[in-house]
Biopython code that builds the backbone (N, CA, C, O; Angstrom):
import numpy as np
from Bio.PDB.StructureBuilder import StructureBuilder

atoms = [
    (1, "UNK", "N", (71.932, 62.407, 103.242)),
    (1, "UNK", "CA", (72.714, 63.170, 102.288)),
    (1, "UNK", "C", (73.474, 62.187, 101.407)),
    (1, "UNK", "O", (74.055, 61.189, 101.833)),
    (2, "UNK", "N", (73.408, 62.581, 100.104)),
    (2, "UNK", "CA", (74.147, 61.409, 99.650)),
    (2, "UNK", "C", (75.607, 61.737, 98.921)),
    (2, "UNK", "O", (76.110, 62.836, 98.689)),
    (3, "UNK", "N", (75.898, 60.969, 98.759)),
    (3, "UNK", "CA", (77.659, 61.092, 98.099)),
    (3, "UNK", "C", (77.894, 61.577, 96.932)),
    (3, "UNK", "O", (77.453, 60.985, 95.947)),
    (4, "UNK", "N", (78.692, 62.845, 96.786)),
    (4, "UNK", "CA", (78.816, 63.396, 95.057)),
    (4, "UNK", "C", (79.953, 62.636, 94.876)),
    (4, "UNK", "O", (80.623, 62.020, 95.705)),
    (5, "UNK", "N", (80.118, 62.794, 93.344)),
    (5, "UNK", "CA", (81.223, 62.027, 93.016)),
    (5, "UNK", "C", (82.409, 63.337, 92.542)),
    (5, "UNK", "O", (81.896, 64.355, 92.078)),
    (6, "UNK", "N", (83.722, 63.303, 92.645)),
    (6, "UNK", "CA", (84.994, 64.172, 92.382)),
    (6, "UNK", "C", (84.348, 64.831, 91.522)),
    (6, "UNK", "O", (84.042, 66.014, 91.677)),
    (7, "UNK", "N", (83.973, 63.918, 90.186)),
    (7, "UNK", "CA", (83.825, 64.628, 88.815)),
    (7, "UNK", "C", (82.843, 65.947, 89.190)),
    (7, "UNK", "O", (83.073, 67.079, 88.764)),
    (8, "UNK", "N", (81.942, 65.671, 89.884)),
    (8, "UNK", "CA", (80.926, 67.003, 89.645)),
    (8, "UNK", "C", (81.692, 67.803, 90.635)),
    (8, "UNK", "O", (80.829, 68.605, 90.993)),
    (9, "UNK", "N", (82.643, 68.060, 91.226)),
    (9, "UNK", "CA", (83.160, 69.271, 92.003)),
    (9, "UNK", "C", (83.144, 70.564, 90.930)),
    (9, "UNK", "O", (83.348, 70.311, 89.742)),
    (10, "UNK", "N", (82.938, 71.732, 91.284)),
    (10, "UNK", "CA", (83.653, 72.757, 90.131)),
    (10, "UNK", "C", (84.913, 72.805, 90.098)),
    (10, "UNK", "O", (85.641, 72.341, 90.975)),
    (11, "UNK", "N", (85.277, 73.359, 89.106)),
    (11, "UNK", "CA", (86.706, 73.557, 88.530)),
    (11, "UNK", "C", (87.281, 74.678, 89.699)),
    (11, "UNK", "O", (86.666, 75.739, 89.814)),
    (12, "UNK", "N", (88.427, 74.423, 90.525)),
    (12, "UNK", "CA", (89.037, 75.382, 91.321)),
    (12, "UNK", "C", (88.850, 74.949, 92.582)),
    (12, "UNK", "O", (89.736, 75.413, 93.300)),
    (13, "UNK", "N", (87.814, 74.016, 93.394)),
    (13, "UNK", "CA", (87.208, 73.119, 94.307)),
    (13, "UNK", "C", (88.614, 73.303, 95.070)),
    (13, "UNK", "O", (88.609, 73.641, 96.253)),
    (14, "UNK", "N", (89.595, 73.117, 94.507)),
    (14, "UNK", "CA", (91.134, 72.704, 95.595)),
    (14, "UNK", "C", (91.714, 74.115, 95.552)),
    (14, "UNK", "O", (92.853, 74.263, 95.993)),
    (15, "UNK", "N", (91.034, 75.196, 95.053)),
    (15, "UNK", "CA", (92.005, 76.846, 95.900)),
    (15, "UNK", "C", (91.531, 77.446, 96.516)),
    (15, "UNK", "O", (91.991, 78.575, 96.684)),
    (16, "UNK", "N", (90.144, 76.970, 97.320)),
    (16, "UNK", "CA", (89.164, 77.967, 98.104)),
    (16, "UNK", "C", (90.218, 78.680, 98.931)),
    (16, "UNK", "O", (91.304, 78.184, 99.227)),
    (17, "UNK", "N", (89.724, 80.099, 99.336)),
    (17, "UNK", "CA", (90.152, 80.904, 99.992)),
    (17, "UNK", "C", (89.918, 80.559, 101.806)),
    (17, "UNK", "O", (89.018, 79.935, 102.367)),
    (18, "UNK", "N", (91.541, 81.492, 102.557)),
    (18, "UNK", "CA", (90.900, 81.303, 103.705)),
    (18, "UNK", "C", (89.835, 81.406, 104.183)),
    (18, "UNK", "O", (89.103, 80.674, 104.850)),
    (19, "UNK", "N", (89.757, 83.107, 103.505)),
    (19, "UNK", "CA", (88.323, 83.657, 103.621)),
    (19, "UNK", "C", (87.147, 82.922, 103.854)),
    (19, "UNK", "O", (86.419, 83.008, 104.844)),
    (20, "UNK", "N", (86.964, 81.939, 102.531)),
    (20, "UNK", "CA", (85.482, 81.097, 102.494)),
    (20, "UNK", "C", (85.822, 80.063, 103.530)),
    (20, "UNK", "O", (84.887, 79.644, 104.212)),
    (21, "UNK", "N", (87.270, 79.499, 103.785)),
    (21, "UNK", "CA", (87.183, 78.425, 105.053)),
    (21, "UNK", "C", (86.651, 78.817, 106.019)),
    (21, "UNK", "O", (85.771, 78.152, 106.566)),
    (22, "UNK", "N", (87.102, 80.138, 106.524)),
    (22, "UNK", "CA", (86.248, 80.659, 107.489)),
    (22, "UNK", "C", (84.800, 80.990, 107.739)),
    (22, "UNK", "O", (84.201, 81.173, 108.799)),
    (23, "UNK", "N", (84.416, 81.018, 106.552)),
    (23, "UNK", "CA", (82.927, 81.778, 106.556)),
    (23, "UNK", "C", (82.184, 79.821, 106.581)),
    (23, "UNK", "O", (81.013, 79.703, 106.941)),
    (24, "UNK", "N", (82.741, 78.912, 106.305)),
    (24, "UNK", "CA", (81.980, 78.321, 105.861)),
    (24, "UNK", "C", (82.228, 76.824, 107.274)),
    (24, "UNK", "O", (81.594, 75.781, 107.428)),
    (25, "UNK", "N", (83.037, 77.221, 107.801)),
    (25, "UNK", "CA", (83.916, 76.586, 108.895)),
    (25, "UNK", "C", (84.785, 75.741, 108.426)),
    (25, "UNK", "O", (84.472, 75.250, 107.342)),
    (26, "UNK", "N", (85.916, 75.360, 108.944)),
    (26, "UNK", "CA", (87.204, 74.122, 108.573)),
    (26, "UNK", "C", (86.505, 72.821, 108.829)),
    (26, "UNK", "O", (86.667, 71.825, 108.125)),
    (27, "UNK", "N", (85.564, 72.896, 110.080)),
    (27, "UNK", "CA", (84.946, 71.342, 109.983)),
    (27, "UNK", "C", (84.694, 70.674, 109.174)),
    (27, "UNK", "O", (85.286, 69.676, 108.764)),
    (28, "UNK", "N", (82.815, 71.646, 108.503)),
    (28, "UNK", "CA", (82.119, 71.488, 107.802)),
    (28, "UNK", "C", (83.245, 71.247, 106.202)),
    (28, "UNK", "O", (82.819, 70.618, 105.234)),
    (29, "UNK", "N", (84.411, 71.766, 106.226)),
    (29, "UNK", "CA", (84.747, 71.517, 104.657)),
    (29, "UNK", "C", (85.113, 70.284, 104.905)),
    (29, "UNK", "O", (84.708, 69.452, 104.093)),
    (30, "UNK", "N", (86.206, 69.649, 106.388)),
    (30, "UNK", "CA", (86.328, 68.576, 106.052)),
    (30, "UNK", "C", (85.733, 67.395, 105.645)),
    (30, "UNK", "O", (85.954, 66.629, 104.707)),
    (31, "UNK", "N", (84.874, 67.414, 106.615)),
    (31, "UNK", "CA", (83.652, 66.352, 106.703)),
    (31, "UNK", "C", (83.566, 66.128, 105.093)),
    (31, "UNK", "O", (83.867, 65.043, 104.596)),
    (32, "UNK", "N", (83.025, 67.514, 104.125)),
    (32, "UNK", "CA", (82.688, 67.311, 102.694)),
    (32, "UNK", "C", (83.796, 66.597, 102.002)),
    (32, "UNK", "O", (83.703, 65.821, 101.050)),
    (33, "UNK", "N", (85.045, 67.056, 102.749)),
    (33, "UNK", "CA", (86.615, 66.353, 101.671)),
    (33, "UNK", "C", (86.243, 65.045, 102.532)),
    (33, "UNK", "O", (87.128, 64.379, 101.995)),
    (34, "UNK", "N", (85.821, 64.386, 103.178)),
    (34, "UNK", "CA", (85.632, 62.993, 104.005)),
    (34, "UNK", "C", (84.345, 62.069, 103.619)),
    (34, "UNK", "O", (84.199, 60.957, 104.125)),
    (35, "UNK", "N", (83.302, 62.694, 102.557)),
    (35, "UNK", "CA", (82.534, 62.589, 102.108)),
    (35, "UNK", "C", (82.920, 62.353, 100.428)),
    (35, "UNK", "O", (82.208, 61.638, 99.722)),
    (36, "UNK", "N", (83.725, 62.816, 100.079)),
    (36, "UNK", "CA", (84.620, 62.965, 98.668)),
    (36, "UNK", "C", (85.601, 61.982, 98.893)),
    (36, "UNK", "O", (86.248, 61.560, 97.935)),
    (37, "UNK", "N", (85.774, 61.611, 99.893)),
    (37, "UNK", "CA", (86.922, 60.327, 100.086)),
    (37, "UNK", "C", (88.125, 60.779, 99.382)),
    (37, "UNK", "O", (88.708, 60.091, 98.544)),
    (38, "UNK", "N", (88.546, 62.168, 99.810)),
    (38, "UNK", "CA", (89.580, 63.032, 100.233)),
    (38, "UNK", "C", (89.811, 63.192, 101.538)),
    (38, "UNK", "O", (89.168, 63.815, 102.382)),
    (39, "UNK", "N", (91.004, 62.435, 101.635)),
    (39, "UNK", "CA", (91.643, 62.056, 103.216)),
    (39, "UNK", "C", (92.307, 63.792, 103.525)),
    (39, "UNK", "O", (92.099, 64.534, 104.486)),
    (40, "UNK", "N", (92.984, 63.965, 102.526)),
    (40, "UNK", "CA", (93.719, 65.119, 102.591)),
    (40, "UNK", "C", (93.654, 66.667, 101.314)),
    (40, "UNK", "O", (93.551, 66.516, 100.096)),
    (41, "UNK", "N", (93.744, 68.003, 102.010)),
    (41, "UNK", "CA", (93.686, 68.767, 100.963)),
    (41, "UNK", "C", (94.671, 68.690, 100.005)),
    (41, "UNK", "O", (95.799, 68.770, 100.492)),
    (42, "UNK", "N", (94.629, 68.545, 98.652)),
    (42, "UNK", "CA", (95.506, 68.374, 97.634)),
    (42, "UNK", "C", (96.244, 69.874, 97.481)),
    (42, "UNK", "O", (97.287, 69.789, 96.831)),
    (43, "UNK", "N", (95.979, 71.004, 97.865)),
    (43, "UNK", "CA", (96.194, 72.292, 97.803)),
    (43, "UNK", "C", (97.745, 72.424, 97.890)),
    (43, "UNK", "O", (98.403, 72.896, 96.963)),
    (44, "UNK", "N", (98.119, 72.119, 98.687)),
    (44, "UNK", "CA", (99.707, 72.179, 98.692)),
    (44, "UNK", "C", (100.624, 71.381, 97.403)),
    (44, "UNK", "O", (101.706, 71.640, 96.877)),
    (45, "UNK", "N", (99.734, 70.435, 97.226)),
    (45, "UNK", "CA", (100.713, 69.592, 96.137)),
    (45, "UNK", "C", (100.029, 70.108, 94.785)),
    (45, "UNK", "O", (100.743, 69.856, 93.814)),
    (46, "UNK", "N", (98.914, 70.720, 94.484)),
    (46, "UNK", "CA", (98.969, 71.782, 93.217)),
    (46, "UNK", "C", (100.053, 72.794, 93.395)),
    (46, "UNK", "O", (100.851, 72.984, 92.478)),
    (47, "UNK", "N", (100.116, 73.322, 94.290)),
    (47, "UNK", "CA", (101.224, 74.593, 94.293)),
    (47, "UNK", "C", (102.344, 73.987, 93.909)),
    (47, "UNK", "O", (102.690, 74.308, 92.772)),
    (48, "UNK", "N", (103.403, 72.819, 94.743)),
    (48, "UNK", "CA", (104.184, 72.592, 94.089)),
    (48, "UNK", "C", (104.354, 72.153, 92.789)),
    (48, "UNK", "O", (105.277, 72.381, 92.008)),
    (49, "UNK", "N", (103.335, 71.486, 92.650)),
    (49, "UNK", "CA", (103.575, 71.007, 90.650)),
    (49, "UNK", "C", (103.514, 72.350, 89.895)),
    (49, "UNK", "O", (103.674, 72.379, 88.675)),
    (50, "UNK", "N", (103.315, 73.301, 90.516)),
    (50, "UNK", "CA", (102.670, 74.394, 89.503)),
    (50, "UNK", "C", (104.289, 75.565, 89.717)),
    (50, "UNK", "O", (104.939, 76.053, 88.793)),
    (51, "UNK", "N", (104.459, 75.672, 90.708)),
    (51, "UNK", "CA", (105.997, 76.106, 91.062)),
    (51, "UNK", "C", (107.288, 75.529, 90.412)),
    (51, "UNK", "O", (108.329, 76.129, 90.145)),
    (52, "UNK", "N", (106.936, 74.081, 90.199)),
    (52, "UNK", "CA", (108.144, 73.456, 89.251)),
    (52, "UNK", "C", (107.952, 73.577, 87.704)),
    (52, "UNK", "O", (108.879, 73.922, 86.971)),
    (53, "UNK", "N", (106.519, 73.231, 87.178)),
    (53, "UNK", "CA", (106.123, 73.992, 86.525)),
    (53, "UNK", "C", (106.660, 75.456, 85.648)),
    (53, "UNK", "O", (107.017, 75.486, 84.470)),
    (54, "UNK", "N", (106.603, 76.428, 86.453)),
    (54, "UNK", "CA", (106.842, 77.361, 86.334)),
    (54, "UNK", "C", (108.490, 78.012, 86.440)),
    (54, "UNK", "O", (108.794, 79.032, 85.821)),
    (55, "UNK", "N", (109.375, 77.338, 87.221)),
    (55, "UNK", "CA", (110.395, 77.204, 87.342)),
    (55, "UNK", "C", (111.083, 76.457, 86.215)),
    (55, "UNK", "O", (112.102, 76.976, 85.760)),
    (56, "UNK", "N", (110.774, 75.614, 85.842)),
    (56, "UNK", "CA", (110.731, 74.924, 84.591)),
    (56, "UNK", "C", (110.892, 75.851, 83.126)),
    (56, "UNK", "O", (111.805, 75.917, 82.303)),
    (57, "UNK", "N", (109.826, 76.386, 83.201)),
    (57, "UNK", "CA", (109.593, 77.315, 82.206)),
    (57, "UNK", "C", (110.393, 78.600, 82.442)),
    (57, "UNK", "O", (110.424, 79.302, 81.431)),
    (58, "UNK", "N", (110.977, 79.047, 83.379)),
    (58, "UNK", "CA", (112.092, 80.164, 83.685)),
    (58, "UNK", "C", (113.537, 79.317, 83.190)),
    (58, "UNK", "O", (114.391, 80.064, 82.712)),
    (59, "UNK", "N", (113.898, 77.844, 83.255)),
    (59, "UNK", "CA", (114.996, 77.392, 83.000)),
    (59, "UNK", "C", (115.030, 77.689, 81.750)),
    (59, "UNK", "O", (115.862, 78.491, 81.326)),
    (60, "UNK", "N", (113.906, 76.942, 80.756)),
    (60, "UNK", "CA", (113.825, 77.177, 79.702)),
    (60, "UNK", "C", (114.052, 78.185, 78.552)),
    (60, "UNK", "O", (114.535, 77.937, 77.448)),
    (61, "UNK", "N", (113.562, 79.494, 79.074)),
    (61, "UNK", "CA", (113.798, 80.984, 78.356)),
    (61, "UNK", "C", (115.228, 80.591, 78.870)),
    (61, "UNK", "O", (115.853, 80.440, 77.820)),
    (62, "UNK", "N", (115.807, 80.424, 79.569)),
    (62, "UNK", "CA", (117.502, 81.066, 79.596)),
    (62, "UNK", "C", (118.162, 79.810, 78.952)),
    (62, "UNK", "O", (119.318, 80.055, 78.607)),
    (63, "UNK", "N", (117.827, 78.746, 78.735)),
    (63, "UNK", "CA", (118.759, 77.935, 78.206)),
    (63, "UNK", "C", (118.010, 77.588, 76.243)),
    (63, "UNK", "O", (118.057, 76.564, 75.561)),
    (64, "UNK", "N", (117.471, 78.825, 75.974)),
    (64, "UNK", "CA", (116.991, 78.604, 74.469)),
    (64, "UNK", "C", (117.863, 78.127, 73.293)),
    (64, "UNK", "O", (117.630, 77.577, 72.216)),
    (65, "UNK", "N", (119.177, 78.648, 74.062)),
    (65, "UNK", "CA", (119.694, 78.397, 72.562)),
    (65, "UNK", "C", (120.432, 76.694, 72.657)),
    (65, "UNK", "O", (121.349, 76.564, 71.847)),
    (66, "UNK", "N", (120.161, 75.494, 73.475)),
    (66, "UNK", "CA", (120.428, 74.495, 73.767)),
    (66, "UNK", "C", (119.382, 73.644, 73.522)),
    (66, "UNK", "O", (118.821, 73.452, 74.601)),
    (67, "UNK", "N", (118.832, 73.027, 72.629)),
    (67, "UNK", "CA", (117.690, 72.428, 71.855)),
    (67, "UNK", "C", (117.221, 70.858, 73.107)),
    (67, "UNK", "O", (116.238, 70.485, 73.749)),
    (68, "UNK", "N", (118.796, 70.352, 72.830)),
    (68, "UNK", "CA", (118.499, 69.110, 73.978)),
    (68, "UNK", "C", (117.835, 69.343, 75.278)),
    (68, "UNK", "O", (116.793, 68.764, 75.586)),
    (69, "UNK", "N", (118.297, 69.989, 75.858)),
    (69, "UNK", "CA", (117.774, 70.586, 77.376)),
    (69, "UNK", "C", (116.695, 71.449, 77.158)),
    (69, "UNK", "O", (116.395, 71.935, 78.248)),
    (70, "UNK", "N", (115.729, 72.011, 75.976)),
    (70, "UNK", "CA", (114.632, 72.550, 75.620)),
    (70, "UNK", "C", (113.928, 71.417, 75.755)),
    (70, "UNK", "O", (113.099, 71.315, 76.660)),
    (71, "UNK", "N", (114.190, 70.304, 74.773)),
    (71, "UNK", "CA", (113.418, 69.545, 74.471)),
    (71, "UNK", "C", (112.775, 68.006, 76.006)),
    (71, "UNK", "O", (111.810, 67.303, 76.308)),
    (72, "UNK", "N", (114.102, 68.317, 76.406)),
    (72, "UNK", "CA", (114.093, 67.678, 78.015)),
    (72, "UNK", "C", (113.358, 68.448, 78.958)),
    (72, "UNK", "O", (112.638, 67.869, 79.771)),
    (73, "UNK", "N", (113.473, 69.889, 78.941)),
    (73, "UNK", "CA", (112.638, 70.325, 79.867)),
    (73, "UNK", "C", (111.498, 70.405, 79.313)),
    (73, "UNK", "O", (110.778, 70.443, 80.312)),
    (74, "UNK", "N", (110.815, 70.458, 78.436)),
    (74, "UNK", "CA", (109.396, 70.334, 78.069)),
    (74, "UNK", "C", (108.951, 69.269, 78.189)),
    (74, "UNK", "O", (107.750, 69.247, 78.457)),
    (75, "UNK", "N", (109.614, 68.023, 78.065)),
    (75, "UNK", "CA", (108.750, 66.935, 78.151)),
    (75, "UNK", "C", (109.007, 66.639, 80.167)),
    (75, "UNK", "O", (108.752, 65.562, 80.706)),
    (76, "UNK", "N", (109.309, 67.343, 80.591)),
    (76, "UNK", "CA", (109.203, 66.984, 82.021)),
    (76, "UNK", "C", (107.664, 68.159, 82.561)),
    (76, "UNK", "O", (106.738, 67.897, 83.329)),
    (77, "UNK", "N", (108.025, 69.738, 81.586)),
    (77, "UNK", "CA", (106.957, 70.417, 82.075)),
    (77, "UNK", "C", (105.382, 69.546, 81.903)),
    (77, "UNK", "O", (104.392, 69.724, 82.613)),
    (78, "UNK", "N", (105.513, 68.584, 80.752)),
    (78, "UNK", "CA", (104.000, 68.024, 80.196)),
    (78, "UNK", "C", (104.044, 66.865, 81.471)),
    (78, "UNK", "O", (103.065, 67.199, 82.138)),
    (79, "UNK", "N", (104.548, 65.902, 82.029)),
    (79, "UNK", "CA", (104.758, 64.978, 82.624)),
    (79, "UNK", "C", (104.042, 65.897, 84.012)),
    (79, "UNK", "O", (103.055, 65.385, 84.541)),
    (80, "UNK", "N", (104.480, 67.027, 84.477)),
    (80, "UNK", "CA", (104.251, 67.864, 85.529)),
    (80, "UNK", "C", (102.866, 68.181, 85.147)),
    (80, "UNK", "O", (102.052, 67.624, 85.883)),
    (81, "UNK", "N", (102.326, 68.946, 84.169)),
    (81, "UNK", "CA", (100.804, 69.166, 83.631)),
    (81, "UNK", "C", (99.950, 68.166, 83.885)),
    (81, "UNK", "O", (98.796, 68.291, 84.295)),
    (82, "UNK", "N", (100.780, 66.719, 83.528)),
    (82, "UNK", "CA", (99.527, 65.900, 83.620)),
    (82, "UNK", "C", (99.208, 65.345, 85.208)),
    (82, "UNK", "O", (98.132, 65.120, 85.762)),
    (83, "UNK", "N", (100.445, 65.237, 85.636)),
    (83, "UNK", "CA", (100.238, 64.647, 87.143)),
    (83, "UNK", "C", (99.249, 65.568, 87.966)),
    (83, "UNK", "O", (98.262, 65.371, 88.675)),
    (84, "UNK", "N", (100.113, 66.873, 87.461)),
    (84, "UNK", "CA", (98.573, 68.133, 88.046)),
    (84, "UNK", "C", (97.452, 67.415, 87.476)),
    (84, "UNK", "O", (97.044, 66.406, 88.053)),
    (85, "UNK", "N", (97.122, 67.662, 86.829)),
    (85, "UNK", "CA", (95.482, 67.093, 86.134)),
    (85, "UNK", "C", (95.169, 65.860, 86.890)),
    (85, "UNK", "O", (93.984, 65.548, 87.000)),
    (86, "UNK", "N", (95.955, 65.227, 87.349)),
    (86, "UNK", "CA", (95.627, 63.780, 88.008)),
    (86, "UNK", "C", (95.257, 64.115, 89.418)),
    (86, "UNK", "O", (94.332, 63.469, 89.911)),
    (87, "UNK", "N", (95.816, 64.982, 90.098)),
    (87, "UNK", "CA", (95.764, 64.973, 91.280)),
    (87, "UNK", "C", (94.234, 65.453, 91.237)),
    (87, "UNK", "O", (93.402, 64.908, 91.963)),
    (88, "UNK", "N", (93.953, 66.309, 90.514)),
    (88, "UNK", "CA", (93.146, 67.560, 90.108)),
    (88, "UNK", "C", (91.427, 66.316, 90.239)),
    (88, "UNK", "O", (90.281, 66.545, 90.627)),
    (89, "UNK", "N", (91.995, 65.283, 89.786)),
    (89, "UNK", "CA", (90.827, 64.699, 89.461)),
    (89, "UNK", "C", (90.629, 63.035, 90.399)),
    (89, "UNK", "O", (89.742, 62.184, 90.464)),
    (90, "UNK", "N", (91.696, 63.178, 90.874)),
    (90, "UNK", "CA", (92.093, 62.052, 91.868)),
    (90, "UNK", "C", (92.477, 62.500, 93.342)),
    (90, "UNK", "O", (93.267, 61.801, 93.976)),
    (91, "UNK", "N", (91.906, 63.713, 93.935)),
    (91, "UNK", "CA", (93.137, 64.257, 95.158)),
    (91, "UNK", "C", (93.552, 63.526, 96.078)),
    (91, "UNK", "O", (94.071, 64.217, 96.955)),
    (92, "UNK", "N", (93.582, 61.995, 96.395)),
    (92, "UNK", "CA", (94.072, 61.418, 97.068)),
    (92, "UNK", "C", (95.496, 61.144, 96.634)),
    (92, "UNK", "O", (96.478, 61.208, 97.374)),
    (93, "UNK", "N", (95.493, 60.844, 95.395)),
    (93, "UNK", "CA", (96.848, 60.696, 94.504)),
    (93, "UNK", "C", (98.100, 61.448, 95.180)),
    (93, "UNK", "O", (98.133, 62.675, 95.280)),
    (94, "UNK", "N", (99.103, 60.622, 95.622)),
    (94, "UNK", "CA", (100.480, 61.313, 96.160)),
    (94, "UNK", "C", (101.003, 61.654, 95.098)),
    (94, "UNK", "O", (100.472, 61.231, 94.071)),
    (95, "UNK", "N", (102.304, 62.594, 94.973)),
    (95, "UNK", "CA", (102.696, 63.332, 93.900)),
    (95, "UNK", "C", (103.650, 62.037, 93.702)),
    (95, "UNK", "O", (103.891, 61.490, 94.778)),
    (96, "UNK", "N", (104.031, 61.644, 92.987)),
    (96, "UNK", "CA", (105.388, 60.594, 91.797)),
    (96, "UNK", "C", (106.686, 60.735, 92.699)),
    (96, "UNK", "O", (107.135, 61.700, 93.319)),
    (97, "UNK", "N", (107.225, 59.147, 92.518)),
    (97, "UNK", "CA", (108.553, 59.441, 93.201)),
    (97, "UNK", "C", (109.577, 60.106, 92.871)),
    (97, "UNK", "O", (110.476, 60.523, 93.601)),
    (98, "UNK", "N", (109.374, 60.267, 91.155)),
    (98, "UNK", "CA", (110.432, 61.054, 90.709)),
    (98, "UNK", "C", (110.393, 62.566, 90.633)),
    (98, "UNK", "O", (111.426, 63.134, 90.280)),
    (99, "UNK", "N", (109.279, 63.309, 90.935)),
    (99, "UNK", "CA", (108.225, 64.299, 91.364)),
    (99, "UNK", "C", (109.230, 64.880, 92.221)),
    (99, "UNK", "O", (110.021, 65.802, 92.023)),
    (100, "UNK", "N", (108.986, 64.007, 93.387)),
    (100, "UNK", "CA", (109.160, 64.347, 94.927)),
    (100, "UNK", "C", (111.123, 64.341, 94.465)),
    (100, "UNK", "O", (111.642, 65.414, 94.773)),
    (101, "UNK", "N", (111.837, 63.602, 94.003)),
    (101, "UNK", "CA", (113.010, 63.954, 93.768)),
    (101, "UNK", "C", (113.710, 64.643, 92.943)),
    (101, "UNK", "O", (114.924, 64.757, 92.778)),
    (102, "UNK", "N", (112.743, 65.123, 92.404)),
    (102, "UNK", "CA", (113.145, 66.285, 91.457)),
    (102, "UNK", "C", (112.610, 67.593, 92.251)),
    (102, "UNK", "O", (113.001, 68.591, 91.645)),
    (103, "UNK", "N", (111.907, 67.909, 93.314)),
    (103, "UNK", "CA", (112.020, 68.814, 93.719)),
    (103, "UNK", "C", (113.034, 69.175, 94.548)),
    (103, "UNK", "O", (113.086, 70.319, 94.997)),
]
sb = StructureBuilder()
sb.init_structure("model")
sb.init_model(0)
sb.init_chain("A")
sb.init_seg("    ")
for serial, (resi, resn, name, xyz) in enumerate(atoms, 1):
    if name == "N":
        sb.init_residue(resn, " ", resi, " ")
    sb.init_atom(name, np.array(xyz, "f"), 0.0, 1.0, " ", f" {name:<3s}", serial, name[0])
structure = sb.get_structure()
């Protein structure tokens, strides 16, 4: 069997359902994330980038009429977008130290 590379995973590869873990066994997925030279599921650390993210964007609507702190929280939401995208395409990638202290 030979080795795929990250890039050809499909898009969503890191939200499979319990459901399909089950149908498909927890082994058998690891082995494939061990084969992908994915030590670990990235699944948890999309949720949080995507929760701060989103939390982010709730600060934002309430502090509209404050331009500085608009303009600060957007450039932290894009900083958050991209690290998602990184993990997304790197899942070994730990989340940023300033990441982890800003949560």
């Amino acid at each position: 069997m030979s080795i795929m590379s990250i890039s050809k995973l499909p898009p969503g590869f890191f939200f499979i359902t319990r459901t399909l873990v089950y149908k498909i066994g927890l082994t058998v997925l690891k082995k494939k994330c061990r084969e992908f030279g994915i030590p670990r599921w990235p699944h948890r650390k999309i949720k949080s980038l995507d929760r701060l993210i989103h939390e982010l964007q709730d600060i934002g609507q309430q502090q509209k009429d404050d331009e500085v702190a608009v303009a600060v929280l957007t450039k932290r939401q894009e900083k958050l977008k991209e690290e998602r995208e990184s993990i997304e395409r790197k899942p070994f990638m730990e989340i940023q130290t300033d990441t982890k202290k800003f949560r």
